[in-house]
C-alpha positions, 0 to 999 in steps of 0.5 A, a space after each residue: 487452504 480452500 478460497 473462502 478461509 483464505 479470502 477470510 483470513 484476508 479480511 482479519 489480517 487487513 482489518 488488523 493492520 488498520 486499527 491496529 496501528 491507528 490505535 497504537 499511534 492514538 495511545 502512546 502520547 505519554 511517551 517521550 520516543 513514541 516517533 520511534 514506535 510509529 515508525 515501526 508501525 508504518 513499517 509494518 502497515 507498509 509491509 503488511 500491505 505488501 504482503 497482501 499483494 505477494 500473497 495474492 500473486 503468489 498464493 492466489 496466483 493472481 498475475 499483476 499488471 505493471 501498473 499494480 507492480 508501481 503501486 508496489 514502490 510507494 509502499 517499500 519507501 514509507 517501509 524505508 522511512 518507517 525503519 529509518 524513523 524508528 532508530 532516528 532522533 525525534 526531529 529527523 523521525 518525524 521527518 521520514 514519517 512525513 515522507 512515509 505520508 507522502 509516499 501514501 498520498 503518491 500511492 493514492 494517485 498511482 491507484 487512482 489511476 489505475 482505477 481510472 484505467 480500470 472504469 475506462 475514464 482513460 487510457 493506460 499512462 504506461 505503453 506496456 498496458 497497452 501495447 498488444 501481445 507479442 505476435 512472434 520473438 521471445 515471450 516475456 519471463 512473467 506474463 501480463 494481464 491488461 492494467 484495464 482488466 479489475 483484479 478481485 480479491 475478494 469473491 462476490 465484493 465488486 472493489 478491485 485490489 486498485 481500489 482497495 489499494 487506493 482507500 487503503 493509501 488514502 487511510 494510510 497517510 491519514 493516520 500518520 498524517 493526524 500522528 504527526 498534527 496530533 504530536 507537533 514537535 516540542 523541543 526534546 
């Protein structure tokens, strides 16, 4: 698949995976377990995020740094409580829901600074980011490039993959964050 159809598929499945969720959880208030369908949605928002991240590693053959590898954990746990609030009882869904925004609003952070890392505004919080190459002694099994160093996903659109990650994060917890304002717990 040459760059541009792949970069363009990109486009549609993540543009998908904002509105998509975010209409589902605007339309289903006549249902009584829609904390259930949520949950499934933060689960796959989360995973589709993910899989973004390992299409670009993998397909793409874009090397992460370790801080792109953190900003990875915020996204399995909101994954994690997206499943656990799609089989739980309303209360406790709603719970992990707010634990799932919570895990976004981390991600955010994380993001931040790796943009912060990647504007020059501060060093690198993690020694690995910059510590340099090894001069002699075993090479490491996946090598690194610089936390300082962008990563463009997208050719000609000058927003890092930190960035994307960062407003993605941020839109996130927003959607689940309204969810949960728009749908206060009622007694079931």
């Amino acid at each position: 698949m040459p760059r541009e159809e792949t970069v363009s598929a990109i486009e549609d499945v993540s543009l998908a995976l904002i509105i998509a969720p975010a209409f589902a959880l605007r339309h289903s208030g006549g249902m009584t377990q829609h904390h259930r369908i949520a949950g499934l949605l933060v689960a796959m928002a989360a995973l589709a995020a993910l899989g973004v991240a390992y299409f670009a590693e993998y397909h793409l053959r874009m090397v992460p740094c370790p801080l792109c590898l953190i900003e990875r954990w915020p996204y399995r746990i909101a994954t994690a409580f997206g499943l656990l609030a799609a089989i739980s009882p309303r209360r406790t869904g709603r719970s992990m829901l707010g634990l799932a925004a919570l895990a976004m609003l981390a991600d955010a952070v994380i993001a931040f600074v790796h943009v912060g890392v990647e504007q020059g505004w501060w060093p690198s919080p993690l020694p690995e980011c910059n510590a340099p190459p090894p001069s002699f002694g075993a090479l490491p099994l996946r090598p690194s490039v610089s936390c300082s160093r962008p990563a463009f996903l997208i050719p000609g659109l000058p927003v890092s993959m930190a960035l994307m990650d960062m407003i993605y994060a941020l839109v996130f917890a927003a959607f689940i964050i309204t969810y949960l304002k728009r749908t206060r717990w009622r007694p079931s």
